[in-house]
N, C-alpha and C positions, 0 to 999 in steps of 0.2 A: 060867768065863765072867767077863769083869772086868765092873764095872759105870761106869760113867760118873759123877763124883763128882755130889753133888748140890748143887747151887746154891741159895745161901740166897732167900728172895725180898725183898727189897729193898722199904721203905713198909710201908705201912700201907691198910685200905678205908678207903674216899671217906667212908664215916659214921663214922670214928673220928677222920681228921682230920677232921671238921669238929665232931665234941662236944669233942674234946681242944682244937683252936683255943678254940671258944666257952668252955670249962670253964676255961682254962688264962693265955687271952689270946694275942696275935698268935707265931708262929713259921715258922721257914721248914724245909723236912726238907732234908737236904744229906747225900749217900749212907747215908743211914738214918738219921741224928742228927738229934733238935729242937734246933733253935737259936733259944731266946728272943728275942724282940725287946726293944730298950729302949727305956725311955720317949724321946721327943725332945726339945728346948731351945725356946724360945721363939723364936729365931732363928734356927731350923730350923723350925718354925711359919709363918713371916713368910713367908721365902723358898719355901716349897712351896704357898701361900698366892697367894702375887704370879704364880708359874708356874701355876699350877690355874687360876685366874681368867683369865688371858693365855690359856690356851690353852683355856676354854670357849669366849671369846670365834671361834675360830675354825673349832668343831667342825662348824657346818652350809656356809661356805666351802670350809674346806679338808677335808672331806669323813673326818673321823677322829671318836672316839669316845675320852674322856679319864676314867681313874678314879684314884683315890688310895687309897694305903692300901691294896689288899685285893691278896689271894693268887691267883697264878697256880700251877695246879698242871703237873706231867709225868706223863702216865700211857700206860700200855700197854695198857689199859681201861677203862673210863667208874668203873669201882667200884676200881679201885687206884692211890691216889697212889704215885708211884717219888719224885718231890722237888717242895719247893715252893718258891716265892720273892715278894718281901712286898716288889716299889720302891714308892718316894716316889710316884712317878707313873709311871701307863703306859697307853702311847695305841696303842690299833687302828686301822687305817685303815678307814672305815663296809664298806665292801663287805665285807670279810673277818669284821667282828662281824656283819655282818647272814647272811651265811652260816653264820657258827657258831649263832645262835642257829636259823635255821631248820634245823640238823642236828640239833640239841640240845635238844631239847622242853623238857626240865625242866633247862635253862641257869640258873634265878633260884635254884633250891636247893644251888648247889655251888659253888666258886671255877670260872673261869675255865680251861677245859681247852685252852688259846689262846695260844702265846705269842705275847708285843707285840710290835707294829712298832719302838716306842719305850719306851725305858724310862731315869725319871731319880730318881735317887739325890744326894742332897744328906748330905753328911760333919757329923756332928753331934760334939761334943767326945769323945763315949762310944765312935767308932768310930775301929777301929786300920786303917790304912793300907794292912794286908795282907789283911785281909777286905775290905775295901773293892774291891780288887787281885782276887780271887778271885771276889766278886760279877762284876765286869766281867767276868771269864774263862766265869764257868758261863751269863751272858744271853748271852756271844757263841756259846757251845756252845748254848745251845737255840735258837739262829734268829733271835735279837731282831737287828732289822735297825740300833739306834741307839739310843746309851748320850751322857746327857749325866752327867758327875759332878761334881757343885758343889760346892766347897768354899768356902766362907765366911771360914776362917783366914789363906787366901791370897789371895781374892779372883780365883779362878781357876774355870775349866770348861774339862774335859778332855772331848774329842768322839771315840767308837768309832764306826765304822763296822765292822759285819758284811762281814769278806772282805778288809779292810786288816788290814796289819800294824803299820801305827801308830796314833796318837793324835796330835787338833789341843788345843792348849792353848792356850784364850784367858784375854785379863786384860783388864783394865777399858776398856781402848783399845780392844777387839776389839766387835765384835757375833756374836750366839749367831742361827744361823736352823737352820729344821728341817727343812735339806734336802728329798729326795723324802717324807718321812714327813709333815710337815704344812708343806705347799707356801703359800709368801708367811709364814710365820711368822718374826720378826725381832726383837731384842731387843735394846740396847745391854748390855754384860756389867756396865756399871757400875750400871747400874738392876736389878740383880740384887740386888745387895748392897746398896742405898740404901735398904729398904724398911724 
């Protein structure tokens, strides 16, 4: 009788990434591998800063839900992360977090088993271009409906839509709005970078 090879299991439990986060500091798991996070710039501060603020301002309007910094996980059960990942920002639409919370009883003790509507990423001098690239590829593989990527050095945002095949690039001339995800949001791209 052959046997059926055995498949490794892929993660970690939900309570070791979160003492190894807490013990360790912020990382993201990416087919089994932690990947450190590094610290950020001060102008990577400003600018996440200037977007966090803008878009509090429109969470009881346009009906979404805005977090910074913390970890969304992938799992295939409440107790096992498969991968995680750690944007600059990223916004729920209220119906969708009000629903997970109410599926989710003890929701406040674990990251985020939710992926975003939105999700934005701002290029800090420490990141390479191709992980950057990769990031965008693995939120458009988990469902994220809409990736803004701001870079700073060019004075540019690169806009993913979940289900296109391209990418919108705007530059200072342009304005940045948040489509179906946070409806009436609007920003000139140059007040991005002016901060």
């Amino acid at each position: 009788m052959v046997m059926p090879p055995v498949r490794e299991q892929v993660g970690m439990a939900m309570d070791d990434f979160i003492r190894l986060y807490d013990q360790e500091g912020p990382f993201e798991l990416i087919e089994g591998e932690r990947r450190r996070l590094m610290p950020n710039v001060a102008g990577h501060g400003a600018i996440l800063k200037l977007l966090y603020d803008l878009l509090i301002a429109y969470e009881k309007t346009a009906g979404i839900v805005v977090q910074r910094e913390l970890p969304y996980v992938l799992s295939y059960s409440p107790n096992w992360v498969t991968g995680s990942r750690v944007p600059d920002l990223m916004i729920y639409r209220a119906e969708r977090m009000n629903a997970y919370m109410q599926e989710v009883p003890d929701w406040r003790d674990k990251p985020y088993l939710l992926i975003p509507d939105l999700c934005v990423e701002i290029i800090s001098p420490t990141d390479h271009y191709g992980d950057v690239d990769d990031k965008v590829t693995r939120y458009l593989a988990d469902g994220v409906r809409l990736i803004w990527v701001v870079n700073p050095r060019t004075r540019t945002i690169h806009v993913y839509t979940l289900g296109s095949d391209h990418f919108l690039r705007l530059t200072v001339t342009d304005t940045l709005d948040g489509g179906d995800v946070v409806a009436g949001f609007e920003i000139a791209v140059r007040d991005v970078f002016e901060t």
